[in-house]
mmCIF file as gemmi writes it, N, C-alpha and C atoms, coordinates in Angstrom:
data_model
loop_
_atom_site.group_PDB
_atom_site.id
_atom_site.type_symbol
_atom_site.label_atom_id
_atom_site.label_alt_id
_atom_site.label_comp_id
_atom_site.label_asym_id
_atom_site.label_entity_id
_atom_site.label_seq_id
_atom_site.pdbx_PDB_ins_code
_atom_site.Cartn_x
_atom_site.Cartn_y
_atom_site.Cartn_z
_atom_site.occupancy
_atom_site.B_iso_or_equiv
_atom_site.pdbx_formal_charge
_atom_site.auth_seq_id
_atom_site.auth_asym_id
_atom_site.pdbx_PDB_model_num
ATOM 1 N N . UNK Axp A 1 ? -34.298 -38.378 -77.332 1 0 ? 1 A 1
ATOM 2 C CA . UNK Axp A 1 ? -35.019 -38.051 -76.116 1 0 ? 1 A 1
ATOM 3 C C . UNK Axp A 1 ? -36.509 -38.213 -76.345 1 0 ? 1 A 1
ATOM 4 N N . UNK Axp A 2 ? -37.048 -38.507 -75.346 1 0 ? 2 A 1
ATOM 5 C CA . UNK Axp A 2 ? -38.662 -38.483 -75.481 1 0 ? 2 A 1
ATOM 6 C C . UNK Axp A 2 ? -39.472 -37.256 -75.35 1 0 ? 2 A 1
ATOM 7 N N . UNK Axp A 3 ? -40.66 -37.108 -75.075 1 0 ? 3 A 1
ATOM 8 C CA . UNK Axp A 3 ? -41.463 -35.895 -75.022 1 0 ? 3 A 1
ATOM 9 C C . UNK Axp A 3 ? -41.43 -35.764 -73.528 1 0 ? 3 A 1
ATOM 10 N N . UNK Axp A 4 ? -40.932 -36.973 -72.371 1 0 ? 4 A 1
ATOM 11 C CA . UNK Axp A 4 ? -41.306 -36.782 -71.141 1 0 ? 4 A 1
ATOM 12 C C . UNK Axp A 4 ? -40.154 -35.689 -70.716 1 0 ? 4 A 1
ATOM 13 N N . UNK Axp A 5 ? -39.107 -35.919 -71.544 1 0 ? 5 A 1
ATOM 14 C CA . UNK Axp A 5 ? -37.287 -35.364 -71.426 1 0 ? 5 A 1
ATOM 15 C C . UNK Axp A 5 ? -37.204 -33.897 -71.677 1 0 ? 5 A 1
ATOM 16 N N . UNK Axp A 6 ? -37.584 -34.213 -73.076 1 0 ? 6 A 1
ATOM 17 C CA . UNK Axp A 6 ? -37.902 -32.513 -73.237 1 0 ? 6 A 1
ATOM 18 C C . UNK Axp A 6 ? -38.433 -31.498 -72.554 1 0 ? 6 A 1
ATOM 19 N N . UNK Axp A 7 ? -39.594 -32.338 -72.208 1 0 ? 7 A 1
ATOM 20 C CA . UNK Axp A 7 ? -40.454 -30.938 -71.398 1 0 ? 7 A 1
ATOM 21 C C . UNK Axp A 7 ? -40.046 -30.838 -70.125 1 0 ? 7 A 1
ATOM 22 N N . UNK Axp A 8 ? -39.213 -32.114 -69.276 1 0 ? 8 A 1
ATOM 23 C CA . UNK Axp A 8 ? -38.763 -31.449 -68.33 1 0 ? 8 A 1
ATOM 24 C C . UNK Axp A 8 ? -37.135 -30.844 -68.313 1 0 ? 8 A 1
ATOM 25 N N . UNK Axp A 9 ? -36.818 -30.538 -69.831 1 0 ? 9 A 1
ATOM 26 C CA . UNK Axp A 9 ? -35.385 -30.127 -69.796 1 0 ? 9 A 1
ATOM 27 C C . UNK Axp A 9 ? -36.147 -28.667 -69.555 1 0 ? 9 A 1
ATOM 28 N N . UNK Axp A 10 ? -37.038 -28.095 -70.962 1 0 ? 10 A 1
ATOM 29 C CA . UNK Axp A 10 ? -37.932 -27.4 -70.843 1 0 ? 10 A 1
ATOM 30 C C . UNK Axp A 10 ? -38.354 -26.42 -69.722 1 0 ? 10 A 1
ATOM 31 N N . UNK Axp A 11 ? -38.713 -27.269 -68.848 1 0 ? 11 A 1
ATOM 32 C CA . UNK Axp A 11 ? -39 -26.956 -67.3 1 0 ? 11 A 1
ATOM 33 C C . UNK Axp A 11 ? -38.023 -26.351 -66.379 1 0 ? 11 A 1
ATOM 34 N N . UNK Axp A 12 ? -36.59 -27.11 -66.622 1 0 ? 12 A 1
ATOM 35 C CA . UNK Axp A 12 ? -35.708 -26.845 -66.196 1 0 ? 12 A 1
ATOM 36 C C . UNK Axp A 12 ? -35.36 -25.428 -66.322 1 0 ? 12 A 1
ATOM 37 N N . UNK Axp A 13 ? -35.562 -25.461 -67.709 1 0 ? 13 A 1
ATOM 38 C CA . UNK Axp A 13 ? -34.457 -23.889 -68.253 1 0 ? 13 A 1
ATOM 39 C C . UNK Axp A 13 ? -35.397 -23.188 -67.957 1 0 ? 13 A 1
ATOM 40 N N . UNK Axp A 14 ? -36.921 -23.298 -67.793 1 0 ? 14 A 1
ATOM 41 C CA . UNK Axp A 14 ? -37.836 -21.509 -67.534 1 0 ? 14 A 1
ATOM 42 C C . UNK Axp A 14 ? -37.735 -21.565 -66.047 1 0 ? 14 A 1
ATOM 43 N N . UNK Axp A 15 ? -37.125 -22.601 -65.2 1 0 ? 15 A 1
ATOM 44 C CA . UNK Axp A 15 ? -37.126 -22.245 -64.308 1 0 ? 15 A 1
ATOM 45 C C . UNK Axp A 15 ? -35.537 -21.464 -63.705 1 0 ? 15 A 1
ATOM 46 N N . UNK Axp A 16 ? -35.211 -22.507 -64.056 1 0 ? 16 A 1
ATOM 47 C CA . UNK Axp A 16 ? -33.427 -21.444 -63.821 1 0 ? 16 A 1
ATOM 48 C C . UNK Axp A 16 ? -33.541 -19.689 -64.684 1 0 ? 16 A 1
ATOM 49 N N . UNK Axp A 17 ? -34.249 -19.662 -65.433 1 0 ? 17 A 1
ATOM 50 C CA . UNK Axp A 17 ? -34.426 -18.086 -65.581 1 0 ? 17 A 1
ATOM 51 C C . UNK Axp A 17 ? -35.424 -17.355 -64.927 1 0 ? 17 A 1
ATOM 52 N N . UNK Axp A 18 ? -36.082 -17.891 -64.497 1 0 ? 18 A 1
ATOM 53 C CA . UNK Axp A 18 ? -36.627 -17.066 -63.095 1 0 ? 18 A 1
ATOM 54 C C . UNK Axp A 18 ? -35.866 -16.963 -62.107 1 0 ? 18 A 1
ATOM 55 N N . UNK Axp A 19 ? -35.473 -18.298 -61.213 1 0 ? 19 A 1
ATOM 56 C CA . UNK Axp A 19 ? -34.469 -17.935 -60.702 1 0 ? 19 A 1
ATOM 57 C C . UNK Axp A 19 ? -33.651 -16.96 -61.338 1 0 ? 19 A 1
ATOM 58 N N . UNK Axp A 20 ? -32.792 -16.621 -61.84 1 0 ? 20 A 1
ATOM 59 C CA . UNK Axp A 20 ? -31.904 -15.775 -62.535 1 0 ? 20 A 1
ATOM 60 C C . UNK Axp A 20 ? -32.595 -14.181 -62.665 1 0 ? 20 A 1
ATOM 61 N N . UNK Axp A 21 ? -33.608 -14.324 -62.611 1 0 ? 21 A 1
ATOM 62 C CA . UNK Axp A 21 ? -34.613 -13.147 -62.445 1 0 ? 21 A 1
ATOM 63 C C . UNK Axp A 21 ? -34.799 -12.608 -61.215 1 0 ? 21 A 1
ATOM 64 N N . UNK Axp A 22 ? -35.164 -13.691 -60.201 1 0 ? 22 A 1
ATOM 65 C CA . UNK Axp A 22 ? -35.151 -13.179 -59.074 1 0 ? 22 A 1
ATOM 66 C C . UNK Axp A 22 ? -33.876 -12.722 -58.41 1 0 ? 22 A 1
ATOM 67 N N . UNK Axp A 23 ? -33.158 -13.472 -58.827 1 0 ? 23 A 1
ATOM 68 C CA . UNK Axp A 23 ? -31.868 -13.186 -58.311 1 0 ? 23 A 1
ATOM 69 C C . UNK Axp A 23 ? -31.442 -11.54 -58.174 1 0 ? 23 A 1
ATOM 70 N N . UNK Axp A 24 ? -31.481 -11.404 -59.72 1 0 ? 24 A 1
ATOM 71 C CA . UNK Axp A 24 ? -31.42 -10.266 -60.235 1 0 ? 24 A 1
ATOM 72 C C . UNK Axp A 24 ? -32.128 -9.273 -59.444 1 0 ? 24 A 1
ATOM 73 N N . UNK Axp A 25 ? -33.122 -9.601 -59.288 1 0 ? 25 A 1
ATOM 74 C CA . UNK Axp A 25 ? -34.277 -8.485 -58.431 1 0 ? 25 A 1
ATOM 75 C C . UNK Axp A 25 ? -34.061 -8.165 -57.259 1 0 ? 25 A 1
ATOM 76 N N . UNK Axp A 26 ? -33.162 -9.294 -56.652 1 0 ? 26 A 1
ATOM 77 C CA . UNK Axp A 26 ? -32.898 -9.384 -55.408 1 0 ? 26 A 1
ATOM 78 C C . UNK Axp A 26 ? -31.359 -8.262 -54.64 1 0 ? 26 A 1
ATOM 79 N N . UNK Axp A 27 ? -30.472 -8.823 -56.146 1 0 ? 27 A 1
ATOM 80 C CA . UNK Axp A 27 ? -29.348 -7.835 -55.885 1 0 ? 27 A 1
ATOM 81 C C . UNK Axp A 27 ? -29.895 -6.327 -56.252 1 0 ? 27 A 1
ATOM 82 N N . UNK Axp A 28 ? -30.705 -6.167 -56.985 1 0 ? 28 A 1
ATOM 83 C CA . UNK Axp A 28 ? -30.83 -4.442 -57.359 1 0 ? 28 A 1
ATOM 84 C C . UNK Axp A 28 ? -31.974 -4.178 -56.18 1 0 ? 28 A 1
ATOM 85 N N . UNK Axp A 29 ? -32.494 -4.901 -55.174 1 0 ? 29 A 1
ATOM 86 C CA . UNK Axp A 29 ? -33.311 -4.203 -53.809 1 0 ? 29 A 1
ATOM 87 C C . UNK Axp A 29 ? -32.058 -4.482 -53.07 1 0 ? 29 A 1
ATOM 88 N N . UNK Axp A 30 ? -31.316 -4.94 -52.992 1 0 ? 30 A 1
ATOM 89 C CA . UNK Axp A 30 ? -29.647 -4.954 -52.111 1 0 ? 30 A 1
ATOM 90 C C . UNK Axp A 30 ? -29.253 -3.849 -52.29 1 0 ? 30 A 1
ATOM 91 N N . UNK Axp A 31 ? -28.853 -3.497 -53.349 1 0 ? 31 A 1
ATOM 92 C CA . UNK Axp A 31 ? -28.139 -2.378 -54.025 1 0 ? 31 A 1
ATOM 93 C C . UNK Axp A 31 ? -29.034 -0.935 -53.566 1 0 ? 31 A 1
ATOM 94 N N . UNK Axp A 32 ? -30.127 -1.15 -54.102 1 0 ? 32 A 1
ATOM 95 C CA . UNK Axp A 32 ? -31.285 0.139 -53.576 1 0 ? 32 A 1
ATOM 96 C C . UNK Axp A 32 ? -31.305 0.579 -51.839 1 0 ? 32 A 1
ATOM 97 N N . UNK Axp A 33 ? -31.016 -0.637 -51.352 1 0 ? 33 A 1
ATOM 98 C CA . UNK Axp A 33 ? -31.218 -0.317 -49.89 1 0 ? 33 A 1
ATOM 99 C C . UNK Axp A 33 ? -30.094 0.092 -49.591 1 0 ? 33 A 1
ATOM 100 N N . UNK Axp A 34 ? -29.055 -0.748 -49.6 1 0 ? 34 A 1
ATOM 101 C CA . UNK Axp A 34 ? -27.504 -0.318 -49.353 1 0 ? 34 A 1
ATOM 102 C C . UNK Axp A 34 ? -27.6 0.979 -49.319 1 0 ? 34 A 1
ATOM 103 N N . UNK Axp A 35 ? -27.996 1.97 -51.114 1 0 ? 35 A 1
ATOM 104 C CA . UNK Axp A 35 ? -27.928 3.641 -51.157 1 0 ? 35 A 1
ATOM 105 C C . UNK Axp A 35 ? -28.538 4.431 -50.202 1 0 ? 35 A 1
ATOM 106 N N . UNK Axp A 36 ? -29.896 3.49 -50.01 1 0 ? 36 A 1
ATOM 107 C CA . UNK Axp A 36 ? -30.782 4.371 -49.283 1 0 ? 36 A 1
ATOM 108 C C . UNK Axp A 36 ? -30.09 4.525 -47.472 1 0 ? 36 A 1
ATOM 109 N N . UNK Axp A 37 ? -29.539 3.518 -47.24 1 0 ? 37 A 1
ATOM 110 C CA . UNK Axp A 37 ? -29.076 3.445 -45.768 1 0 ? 37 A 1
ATOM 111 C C . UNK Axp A 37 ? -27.71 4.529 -46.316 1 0 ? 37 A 1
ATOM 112 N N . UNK Axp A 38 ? -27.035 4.634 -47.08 1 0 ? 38 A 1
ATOM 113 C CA . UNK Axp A 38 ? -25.827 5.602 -47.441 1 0 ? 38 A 1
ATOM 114 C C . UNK Axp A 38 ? -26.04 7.202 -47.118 1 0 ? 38 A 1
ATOM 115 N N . UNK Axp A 39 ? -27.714 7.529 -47.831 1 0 ? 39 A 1
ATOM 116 C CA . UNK Axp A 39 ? -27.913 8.68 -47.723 1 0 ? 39 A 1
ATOM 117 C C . UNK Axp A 39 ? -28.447 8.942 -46.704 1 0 ? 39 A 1
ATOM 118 N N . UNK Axp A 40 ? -29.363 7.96 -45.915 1 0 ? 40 A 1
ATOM 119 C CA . UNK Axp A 40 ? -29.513 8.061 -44.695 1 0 ? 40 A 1
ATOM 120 C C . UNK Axp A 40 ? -28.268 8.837 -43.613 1 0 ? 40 A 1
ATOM 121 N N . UNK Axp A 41 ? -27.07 7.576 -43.245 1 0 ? 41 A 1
ATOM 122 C CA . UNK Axp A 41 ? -25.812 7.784 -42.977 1 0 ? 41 A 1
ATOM 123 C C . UNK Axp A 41 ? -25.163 9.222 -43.182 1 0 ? 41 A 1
ATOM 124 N N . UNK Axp A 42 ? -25.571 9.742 -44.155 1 0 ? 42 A 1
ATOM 125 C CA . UNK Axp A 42 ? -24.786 11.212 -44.77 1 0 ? 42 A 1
ATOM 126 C C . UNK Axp A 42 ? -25.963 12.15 -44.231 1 0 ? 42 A 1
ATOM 127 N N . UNK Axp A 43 ? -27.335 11.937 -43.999 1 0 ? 43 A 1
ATOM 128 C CA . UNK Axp A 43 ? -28.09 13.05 -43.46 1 0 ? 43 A 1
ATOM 129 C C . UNK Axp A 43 ? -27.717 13.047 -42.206 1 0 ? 43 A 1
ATOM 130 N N . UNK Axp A 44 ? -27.225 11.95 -41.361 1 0 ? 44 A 1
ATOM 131 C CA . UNK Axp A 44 ? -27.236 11.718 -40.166 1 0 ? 44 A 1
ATOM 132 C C . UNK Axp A 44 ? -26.231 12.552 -39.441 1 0 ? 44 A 1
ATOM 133 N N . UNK Axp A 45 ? -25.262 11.977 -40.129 1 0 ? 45 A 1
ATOM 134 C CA . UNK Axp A 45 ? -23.59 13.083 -39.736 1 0 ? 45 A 1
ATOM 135 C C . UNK Axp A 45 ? -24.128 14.672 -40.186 1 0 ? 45 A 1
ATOM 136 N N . UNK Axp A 46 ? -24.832 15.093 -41.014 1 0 ? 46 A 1
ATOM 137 C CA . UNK Axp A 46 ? -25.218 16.427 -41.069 1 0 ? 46 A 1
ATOM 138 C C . UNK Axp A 46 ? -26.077 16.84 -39.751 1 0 ? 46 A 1
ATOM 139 N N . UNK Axp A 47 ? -26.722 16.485 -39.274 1 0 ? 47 A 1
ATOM 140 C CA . UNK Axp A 47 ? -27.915 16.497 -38.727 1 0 ? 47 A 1
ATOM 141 C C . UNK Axp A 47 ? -27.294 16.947 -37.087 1 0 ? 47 A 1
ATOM 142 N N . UNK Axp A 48 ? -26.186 15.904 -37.064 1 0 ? 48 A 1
ATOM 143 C CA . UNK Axp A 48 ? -25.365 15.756 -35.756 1 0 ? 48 A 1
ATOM 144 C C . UNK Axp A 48 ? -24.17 17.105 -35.839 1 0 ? 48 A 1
ATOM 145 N N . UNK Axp A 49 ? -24.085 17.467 -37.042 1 0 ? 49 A 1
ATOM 146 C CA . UNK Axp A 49 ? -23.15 18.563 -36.978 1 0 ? 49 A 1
ATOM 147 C C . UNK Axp A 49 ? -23.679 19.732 -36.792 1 0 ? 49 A 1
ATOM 148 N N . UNK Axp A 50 ? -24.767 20.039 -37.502 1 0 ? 50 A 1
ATOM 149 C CA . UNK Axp A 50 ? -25.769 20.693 -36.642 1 0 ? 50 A 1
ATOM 150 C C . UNK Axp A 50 ? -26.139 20.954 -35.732 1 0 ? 50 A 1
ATOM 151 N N . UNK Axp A 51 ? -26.832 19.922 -35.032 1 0 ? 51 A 1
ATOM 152 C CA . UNK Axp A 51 ? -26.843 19.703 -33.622 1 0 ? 51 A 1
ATOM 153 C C . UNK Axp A 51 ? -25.602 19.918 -32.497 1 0 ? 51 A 1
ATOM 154 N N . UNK Axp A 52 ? -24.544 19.652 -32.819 1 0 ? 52 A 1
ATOM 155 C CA . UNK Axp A 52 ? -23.22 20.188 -32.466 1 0 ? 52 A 1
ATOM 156 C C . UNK Axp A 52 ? -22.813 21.994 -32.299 1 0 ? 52 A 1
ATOM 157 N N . UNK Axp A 53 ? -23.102 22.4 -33.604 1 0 ? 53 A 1
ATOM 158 C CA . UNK Axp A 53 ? -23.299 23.932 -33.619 1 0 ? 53 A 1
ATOM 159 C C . UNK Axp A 53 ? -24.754 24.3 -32.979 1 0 ? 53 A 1
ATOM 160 N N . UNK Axp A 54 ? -25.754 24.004 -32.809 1 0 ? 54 A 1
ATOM 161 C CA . UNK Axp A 54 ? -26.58 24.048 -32.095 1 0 ? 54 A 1
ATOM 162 C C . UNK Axp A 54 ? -26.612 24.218 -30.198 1 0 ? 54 A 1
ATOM 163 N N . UNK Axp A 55 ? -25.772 23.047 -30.039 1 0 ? 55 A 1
ATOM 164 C CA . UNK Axp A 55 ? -25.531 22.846 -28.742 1 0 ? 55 A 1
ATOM 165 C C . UNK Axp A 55 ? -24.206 23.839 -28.253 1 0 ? 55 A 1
ATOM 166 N N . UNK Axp A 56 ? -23.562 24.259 -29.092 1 0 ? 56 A 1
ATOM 167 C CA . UNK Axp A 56 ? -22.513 25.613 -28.994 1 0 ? 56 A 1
ATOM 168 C C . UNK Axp A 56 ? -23.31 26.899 -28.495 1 0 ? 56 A 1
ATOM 169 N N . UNK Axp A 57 ? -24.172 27.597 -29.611 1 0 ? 57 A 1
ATOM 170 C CA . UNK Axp A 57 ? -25.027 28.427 -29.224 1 0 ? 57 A 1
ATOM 171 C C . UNK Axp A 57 ? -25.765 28.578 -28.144 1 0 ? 57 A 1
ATOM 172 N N . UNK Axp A 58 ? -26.048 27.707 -27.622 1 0 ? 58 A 1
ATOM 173 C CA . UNK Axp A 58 ? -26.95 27.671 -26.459 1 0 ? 58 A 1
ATOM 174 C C . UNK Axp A 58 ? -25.943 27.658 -25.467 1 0 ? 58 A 1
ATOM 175 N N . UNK Axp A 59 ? -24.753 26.938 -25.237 1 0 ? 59 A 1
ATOM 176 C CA . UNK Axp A 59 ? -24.057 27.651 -24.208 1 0 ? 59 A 1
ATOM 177 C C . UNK Axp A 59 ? -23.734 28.533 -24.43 1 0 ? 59 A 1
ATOM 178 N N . UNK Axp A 60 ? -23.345 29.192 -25.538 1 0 ? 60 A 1
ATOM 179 C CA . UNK Axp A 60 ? -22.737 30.645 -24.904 1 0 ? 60 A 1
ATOM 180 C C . UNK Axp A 60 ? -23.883 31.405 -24.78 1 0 ? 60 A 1
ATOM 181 N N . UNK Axp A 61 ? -25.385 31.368 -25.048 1 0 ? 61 A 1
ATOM 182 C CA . UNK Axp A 61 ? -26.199 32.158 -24.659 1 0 ? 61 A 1
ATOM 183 C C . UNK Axp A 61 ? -26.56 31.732 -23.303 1 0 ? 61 A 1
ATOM 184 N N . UNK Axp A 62 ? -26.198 30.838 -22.792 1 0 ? 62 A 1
ATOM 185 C CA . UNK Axp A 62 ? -26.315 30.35 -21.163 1 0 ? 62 A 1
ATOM 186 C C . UNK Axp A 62 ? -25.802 31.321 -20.783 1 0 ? 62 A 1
ATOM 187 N N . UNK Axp A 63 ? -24.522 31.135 -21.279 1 0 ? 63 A 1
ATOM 188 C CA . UNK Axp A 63 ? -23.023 31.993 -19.946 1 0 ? 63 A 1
ATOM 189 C C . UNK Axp A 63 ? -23.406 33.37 -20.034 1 0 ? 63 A 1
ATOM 190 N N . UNK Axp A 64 ? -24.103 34.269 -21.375 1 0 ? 64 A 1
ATOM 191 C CA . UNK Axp A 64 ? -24.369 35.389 -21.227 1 0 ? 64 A 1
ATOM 192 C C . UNK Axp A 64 ? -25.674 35.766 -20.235 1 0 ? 64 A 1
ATOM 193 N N . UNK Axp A 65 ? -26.689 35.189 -20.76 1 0 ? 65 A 1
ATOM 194 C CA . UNK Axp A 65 ? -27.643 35.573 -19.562 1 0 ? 65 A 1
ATOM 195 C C . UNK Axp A 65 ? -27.496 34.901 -18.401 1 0 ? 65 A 1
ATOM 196 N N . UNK Axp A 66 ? -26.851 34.242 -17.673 1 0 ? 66 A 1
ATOM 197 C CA . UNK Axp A 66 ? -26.339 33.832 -16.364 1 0 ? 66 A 1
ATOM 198 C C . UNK Axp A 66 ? -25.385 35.118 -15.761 1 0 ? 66 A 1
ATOM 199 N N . UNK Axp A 67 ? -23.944 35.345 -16.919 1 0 ? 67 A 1
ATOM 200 C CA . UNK Axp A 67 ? -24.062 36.645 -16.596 1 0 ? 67 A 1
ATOM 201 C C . UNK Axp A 67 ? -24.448 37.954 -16.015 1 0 ? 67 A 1
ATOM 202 N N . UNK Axp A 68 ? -25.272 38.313 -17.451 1 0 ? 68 A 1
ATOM 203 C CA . UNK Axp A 68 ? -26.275 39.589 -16.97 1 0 ? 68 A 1
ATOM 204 C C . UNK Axp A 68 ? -26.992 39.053 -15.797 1 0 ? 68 A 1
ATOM 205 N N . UNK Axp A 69 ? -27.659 37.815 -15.195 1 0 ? 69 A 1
ATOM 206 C CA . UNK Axp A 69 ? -28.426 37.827 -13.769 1 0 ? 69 A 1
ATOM 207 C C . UNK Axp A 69 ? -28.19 38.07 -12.608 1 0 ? 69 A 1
ATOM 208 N N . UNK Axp A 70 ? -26.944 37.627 -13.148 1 0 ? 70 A 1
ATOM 209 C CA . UNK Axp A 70 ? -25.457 37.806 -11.434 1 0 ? 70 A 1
ATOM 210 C C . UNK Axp A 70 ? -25.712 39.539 -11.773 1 0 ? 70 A 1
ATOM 211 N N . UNK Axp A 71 ? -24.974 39.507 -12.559 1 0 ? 71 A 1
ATOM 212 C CA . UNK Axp A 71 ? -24.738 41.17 -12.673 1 0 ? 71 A 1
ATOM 213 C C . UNK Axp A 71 ? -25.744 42.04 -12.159 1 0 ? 71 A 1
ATOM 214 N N . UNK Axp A 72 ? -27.576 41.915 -12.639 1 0 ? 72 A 1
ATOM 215 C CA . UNK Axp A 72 ? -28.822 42.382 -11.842 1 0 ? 72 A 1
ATOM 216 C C . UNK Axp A 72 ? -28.809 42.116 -10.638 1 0 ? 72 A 1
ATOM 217 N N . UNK Axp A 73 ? -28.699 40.943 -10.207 1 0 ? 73 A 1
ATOM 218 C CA . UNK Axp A 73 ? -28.528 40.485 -8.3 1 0 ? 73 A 1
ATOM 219 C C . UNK Axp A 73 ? -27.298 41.181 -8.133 1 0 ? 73 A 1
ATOM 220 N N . UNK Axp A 74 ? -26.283 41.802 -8.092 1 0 ? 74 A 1
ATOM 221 C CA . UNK Axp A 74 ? -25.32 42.375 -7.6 1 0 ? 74 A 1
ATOM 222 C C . UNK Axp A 74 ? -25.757 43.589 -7.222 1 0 ? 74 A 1
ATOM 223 N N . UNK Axp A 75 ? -26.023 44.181 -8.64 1 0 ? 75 A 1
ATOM 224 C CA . UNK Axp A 75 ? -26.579 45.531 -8.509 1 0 ? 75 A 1
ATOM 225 C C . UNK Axp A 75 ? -28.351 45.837 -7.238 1 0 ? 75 A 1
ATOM 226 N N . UNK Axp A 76 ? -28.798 44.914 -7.655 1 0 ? 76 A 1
ATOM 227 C CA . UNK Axp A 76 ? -29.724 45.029 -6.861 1 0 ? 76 A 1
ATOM 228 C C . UNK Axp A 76 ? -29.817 44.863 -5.469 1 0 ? 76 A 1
ATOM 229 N N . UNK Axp A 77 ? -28.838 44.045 -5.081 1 0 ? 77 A 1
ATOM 230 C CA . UNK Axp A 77 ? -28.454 43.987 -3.662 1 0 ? 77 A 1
ATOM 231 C C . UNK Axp A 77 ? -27.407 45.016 -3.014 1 0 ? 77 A 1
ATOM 232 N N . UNK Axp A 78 ? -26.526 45.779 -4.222 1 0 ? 78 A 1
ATOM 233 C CA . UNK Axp A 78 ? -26.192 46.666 -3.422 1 0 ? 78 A 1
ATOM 234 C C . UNK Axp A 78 ? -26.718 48.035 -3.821 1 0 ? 78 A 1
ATOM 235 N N . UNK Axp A 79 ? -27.933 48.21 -4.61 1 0 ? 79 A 1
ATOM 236 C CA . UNK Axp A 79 ? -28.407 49.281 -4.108 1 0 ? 79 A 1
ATOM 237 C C . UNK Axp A 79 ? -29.336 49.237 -2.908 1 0 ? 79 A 1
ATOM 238 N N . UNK Axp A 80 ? -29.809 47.915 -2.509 1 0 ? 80 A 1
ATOM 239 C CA . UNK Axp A 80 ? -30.915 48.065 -1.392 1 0 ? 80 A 1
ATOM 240 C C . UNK Axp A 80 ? -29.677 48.097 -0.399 1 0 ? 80 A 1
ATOM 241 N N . UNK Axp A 81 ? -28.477 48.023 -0.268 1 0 ? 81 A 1
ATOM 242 C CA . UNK Axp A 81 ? -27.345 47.734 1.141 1 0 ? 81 A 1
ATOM 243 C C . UNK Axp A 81 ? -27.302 49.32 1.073 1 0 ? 81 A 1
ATOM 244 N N . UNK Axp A 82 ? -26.94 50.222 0.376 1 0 ? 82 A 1
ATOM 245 C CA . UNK Axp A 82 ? -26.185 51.444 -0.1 1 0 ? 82 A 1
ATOM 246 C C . UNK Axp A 82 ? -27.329 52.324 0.049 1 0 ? 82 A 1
ATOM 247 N N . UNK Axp A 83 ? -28.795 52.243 -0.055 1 0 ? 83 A 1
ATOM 248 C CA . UNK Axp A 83 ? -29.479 52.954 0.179 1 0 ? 83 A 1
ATOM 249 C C . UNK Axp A 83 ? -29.541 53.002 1.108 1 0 ? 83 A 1
């Protein structure tokens, strides 16, 4: 082989290991994101289950003070009838 051969076999191989580098770099920010969207995903369903028991509480504190209001307007209208 000549010196022109070599250096571009040379060339060849530092470049296919970069490539091979990037590559590399490329699947482990794949991999990194993939997790990060995972734990995302898992705060999310928490967040919503929460929000679920959240949205429980508040109706039944609806139905109670809706309740007690009827119950004040009842009373209050029939003590002003009854007086």
């Amino acid at each position: 082989m000549d010196g022109a051969s070599e250096e571009l076999v040379e060339r060849l191989a530092r470049v296919e290991g970069r490539v091979e580098e990037l590559s590399k770099h490329i699947d482990d920010l794949r991999n990194d994101v993939n997790h990060r969207f995972d734990e995302l995903s898992k705060r999310m369903d928490g967040f919503e289950s929460r929000l679920s028991r959240f949205e429980e509480r508040m109706d039944r504190n609806f139905r109670w003070t809706l309740g007690i209001m009827v119950t004040m307007w009842v009373t209050i209208i029939l003590a002003i009838l009854l007086h």
